[in-house]
N, C-alpha and C positions, 0 to 999 in steps of 0.2 A: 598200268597207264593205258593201254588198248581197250580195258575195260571203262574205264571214265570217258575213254573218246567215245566208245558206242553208245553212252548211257546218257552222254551231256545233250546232242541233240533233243532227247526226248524230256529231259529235266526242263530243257528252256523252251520249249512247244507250253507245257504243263503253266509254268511258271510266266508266261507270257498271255495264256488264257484265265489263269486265276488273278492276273495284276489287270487287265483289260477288263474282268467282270469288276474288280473292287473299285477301277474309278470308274465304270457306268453306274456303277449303286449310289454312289456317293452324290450328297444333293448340291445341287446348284446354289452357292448364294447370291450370286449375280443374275439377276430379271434382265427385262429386255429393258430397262430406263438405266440398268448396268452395264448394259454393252453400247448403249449408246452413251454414254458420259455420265447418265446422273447418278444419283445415289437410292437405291431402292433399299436397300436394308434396314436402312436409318442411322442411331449414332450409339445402340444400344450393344454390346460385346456378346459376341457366341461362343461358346464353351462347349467342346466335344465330349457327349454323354452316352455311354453303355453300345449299341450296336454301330454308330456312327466311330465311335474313338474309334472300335478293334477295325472296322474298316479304313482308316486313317494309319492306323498302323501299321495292318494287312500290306497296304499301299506302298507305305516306305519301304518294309523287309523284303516285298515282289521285287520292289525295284530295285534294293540295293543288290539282293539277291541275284537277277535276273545281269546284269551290268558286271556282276567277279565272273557269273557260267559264261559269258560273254567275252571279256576278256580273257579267261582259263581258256577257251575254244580258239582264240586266236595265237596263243602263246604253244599248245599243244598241235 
């Protein structure tokens, strides 16, 4: 157990820098006529393909990831 404590800090350092780079990569579908209310995409469906999906996915398992070393750290 002493060993997981010394090692969680550095897991969620690690896991907070690679969940931080996967949503900077990731692209924006929202333009600035999207932050202001209107619709800039259109009305056509986007489908997550080849380097886009595994960063999407990267995304969730950081975060879910990142949220149990998290809670594990406050329980320990």
């Amino acid at each position: 157990m002493i060993l997981v404590a010394k090692i969680l800090p550095y897991a969620q350092i690690i896991l907070s820098v690679v969940l931080v780079a996967a949503i900077l990569l990731q692209q924006s579908a929202a333009g600035l006529g999207g932050a202001l209310g209107g619709d800039d995409s259109g009305s056509f469906h986007h489908t997550r393909r080849g380097f886009e999906k595994f960063l999407f996915y990267l995304t969730l398992i950081c975060g879910i990831l990142f949220a149990l070393f998290a809670f594990l750290g406050i329980i320990i």
